[in-house]
C-alpha positions in Angstrom: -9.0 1.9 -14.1 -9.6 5.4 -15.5 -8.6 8.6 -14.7 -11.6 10.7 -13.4 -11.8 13.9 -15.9 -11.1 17.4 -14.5 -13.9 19.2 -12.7 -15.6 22.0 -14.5 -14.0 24.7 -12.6 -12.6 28.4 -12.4 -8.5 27.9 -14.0 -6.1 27.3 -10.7 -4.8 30.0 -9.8 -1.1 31.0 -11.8 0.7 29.8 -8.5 0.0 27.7 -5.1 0.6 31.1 -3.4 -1.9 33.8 -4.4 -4.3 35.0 -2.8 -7.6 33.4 -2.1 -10.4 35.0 -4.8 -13.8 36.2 -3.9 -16.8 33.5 -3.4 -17.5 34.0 -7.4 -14.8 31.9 -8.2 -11.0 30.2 -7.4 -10.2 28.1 -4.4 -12.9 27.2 -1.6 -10.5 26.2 0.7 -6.6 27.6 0.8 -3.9 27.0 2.9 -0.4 29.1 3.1 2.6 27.4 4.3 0.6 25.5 7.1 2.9 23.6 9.4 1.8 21.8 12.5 4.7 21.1 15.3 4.3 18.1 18.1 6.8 19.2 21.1 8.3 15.8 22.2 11.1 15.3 25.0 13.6 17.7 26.1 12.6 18.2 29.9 13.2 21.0 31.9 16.7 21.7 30.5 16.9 20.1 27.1 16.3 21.2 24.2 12.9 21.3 22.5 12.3 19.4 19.7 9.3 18.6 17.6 7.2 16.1 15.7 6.8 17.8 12.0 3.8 16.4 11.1 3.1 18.8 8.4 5.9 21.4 7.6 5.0 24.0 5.5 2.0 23.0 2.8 0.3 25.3 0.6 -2.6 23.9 -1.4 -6.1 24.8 -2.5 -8.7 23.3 -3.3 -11.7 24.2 -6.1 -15.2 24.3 -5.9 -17.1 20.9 -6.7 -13.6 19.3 -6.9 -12.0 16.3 -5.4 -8.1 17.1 -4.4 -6.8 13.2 -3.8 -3.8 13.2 -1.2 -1.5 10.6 -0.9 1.5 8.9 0.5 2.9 6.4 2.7 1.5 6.0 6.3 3.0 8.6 9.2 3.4 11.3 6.4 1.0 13.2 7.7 -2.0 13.3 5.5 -4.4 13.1 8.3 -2.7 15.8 10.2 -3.1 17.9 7.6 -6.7 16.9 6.9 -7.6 17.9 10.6 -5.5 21.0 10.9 -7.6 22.3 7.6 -10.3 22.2 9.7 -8.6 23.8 12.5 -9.8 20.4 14.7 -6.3 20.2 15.1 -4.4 24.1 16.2 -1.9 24.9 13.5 1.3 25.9 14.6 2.3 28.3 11.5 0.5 29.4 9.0 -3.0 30.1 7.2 -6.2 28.6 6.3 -8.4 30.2 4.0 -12.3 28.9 3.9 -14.4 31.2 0.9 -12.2 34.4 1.4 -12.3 34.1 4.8 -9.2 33.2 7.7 -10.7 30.7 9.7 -6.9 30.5 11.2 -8.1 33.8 13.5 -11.5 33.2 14.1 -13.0 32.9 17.5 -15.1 30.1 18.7 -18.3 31.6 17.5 -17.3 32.0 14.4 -15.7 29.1 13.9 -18.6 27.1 14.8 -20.9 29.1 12.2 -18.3 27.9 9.7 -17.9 24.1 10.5 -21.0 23.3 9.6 -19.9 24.4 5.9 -16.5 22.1 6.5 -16.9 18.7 7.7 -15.1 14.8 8.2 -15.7 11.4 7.5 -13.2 9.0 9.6 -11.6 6.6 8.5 -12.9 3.3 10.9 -16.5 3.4 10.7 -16.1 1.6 13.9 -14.5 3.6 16.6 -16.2 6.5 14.7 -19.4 6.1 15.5 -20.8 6.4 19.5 -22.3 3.1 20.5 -24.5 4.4 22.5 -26.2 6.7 20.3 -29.0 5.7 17.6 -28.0 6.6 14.1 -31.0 9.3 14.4 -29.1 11.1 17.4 -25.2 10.4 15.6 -27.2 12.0 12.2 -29.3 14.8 13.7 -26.8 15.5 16.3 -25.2 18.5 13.6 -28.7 19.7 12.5 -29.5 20.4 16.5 -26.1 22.1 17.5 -26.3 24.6 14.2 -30.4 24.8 14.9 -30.9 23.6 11.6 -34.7 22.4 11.9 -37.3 24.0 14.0 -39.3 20.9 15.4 -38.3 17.5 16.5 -40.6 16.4 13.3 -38.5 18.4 11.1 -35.4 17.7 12.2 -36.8 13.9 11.7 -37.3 14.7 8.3 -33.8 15.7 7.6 -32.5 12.9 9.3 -34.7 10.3 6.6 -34.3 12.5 3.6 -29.8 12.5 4.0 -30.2 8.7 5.1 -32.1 8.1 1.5 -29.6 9.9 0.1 -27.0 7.6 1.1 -28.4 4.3 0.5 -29.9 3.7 4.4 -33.7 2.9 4.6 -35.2 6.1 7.2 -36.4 3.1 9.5 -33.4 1.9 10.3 -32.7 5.6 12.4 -33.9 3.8 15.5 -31.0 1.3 15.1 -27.2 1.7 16.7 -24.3 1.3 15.2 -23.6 -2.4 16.0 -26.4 -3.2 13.9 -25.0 -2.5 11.0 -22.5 -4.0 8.9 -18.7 -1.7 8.2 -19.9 -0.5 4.7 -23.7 0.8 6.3 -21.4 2.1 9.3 -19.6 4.5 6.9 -22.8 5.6 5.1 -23.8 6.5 8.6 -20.7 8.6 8.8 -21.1 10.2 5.8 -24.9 10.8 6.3 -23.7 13.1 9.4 -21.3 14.8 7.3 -23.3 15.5 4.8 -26.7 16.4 7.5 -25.7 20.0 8.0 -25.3 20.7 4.2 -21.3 21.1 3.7 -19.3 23.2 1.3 -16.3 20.9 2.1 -15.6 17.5 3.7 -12.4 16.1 4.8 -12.9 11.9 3.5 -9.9 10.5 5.9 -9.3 7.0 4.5 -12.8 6.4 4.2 -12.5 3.0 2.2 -9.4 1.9 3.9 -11.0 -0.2 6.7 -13.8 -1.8 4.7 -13.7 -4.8 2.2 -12.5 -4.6 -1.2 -16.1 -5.3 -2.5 -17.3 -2.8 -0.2 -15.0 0.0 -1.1 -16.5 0.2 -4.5 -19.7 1.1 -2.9 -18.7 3.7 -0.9 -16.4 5.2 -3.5 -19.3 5.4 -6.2 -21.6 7.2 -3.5 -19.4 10.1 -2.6 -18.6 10.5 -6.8 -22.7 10.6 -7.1 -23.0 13.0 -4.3 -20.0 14.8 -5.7 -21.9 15.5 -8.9 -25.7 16.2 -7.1 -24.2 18.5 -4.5 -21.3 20.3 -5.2 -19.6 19.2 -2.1 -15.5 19.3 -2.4 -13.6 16.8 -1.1 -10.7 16.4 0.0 -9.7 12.8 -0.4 -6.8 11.3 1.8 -5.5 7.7 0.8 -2.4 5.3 0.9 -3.8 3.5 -2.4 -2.9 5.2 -5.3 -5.7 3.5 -7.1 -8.6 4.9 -5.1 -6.9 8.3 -5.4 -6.3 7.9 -9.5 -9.6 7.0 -9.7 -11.7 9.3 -7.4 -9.7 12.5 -7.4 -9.6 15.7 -10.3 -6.1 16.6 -9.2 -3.6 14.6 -6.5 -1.1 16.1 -4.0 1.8 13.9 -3.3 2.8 14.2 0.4 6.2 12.8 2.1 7.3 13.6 5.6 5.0 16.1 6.0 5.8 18.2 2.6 3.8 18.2 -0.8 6.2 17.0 -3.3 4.4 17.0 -6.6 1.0 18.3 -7.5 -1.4 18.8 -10.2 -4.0 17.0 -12.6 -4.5 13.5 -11.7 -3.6 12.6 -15.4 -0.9 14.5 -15.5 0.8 13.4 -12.0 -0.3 9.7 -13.1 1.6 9.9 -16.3 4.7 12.2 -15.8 5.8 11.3 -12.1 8.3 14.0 -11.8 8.9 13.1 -8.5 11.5 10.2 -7.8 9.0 9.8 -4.6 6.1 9.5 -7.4 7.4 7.1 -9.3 8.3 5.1 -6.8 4.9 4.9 -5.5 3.7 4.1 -8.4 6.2 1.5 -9.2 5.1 -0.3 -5.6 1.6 -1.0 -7.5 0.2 -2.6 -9.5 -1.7 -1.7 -12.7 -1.6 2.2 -11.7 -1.3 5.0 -14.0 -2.1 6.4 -17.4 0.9 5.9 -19.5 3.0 4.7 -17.1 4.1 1.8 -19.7 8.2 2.4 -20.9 8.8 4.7 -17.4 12.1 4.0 -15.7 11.2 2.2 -12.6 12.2 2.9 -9.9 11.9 1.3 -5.9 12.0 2.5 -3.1 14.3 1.3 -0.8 15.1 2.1 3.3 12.6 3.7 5.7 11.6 7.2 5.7 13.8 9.5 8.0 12.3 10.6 11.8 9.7 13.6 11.6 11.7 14.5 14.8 14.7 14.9 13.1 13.7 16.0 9.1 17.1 16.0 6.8 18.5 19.4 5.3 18.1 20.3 2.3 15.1 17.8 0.3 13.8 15.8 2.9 13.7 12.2 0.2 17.5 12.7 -0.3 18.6 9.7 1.6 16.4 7.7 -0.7 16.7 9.1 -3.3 19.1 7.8 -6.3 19.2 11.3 -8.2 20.1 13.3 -5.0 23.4 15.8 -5.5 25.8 15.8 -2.7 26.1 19.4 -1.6 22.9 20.6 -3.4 20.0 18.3 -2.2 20.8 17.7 0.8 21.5 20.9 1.7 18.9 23.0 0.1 15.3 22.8 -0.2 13.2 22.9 -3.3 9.5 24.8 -3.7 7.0 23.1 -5.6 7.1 25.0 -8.4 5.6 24.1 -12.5 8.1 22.5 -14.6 5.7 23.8 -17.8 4.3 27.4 -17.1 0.5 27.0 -17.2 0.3 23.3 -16.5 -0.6 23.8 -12.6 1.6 20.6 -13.0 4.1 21.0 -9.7 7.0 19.3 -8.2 9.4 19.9 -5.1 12.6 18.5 -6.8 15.9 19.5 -7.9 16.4 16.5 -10.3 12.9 15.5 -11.6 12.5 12.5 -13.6 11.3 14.1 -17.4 12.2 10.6 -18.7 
């Protein structure tokens, strides 16, 4: 499977935390050490304590780009995917959407600017209100952002995104049973894509569907990818779909981005002891990969409610330095100047 070839974008910027450029190039979407706190237990006396479901993530992502994000399930990719689009209330930090902080707008404006950032789910099942035709789930974003003066136009733009995805217009008068998983998530991604987005969140979008259908699915958001500009932000727990599909991956474990950069480059180098172990756990992944030192992963991860000092994989980790990673924690930083090629580690694996 091959390695899709970086997007013709603006350069990255020189380091995951400058400042957001204006709307004539760099990132569409930023975030700044964006952390997201659960408060579980503790009563009226205890202590507080809290879930970290995502502890301190800077990213960006480019224009016309697809930024894969992966890891293990409970890490907290679709945390983060929601809290980008402030569906979920960050606890700390900002997001950044075209230059602008969408972590301080208001209701108003944040509604003006969710129709240029939206989701696809990942069960095209529960997703999906039963009791709404695909014409009312579809149009339903085109009538709350007044999108289409008439009923007849708004019908219009309902059949025209449906053709877009591969769904006949007729079938708008149909509900969501009548339709198979794969047509399900072309519904889905028909409403995201109905109130013309800059950026959509694709939660797991294959992950529920069959193999054979995943293809499908995959292949469609690529060719709307390249007709529209949209960027995506494309959260998996296959390292396959996310090789394949995304410019550049982001690496996430217990809520932290580990390692980050061109999929090529992430694919081949694995700094990360938490990369390479992931891609050791599958098959036939990676460009180059042949004559790496495996490595496995062994134990579970460690309680979000509790996080370890220091590096948060250093229970698991076979390089980890008593006194050093486990009590201090690294920044994602380039190992090569230039490469936009970063890992949170104090011992990579450059072997």
């Amino acid at each position: 499977m091959s390695v899709r070839p970086p997007a013709p974008e603006a350069p990255a910027p020189a380091s995951v935390g400058a400042a957001p450029r204006s709307r004539s190039g760099g990132p569409l979407v930023y975030l700044e050490k964006l952390s997201k706190l659960y408060p579980v237990g503790g009563g009226l006396f205890g202590k507080p304590r809290f879930v970290h479901a995502v502890d301190s993530v800077s990213l960006y992502v480019r224009r016309g780009e697809t930024l894969g994000l992966v890891g293990e399930s409970g890490c907290g990719k679709s945390t983060l995917g929601r809290t980008m689009l402030r569906l979920v209330e960050p606890t700390l930090g900002r997001i950044s959407f075209d230059g602008k902080d969408v972590t301080r707008m208001g209701p108003a404006d944040l509604r003006a600017i969710r129709r240029r950032m939206q989701i696809v789910f990942q069960d095209p099942y529960s997703s999906l209100n039963p009791r709404m035709t695909v014409r009312e789930i579809v149009g339903e974003g085109i009538a709350i952002h007044k999108l289409a003066k008439t009923r007849a136009e708004a019908d219009e733009k309902v059949a025209a995104v449906l053709d877009k995805v591969g769904l006949r217009p007729e079938m708008m008068a149909r509900y969501p049973h009548e339709f198979s998983g794969g047509q399900r998530q072309r519904v889905g991604i028909a409403r995201a894509l109905a109130v013309s987005p800059d950026f959509i969140v694709c939660d797991e979008p294959v992950s529920a569907l069959d193999v054979s259908v995943q293809a499908q699915v995959i292949n469609l958001l690529e060719q709307l990818q390249d007709e529209l500009g949209v960027s995506l932000l494309f959260i998996s727990h296959d390292l396959r779909v996310v090789e394949y599909t995304s410019h550049r991956m982001a690496v996430m474990y217990l809520g932290r981005i580990v390692e980050m950069g061109p999929t090529a480059e992430v694919s081949e180098k694995r700094y990360h002891p938490y990369t390479r172990a992931l891609f050791n756990a599958t098959p036939d992944v990676g460009v180059g990969g042949e004559g790496k030192k495996r490595l496995l992963l062994q134990g579970e991860p460690p309680s979000a409610v509790d996080p370890p000092h220091g590096c948060a994989f250093h229970p698991r980790c076979p390089r980890a330095e008593k006194g050093k990673c486990d009590v201090e924690t690294p920044t994602l930083e380039e190992l090569v100047p230039g490469s936009h090629h970063r890992v949170a580690c104090w011992h990579p694996e450059t072997g």
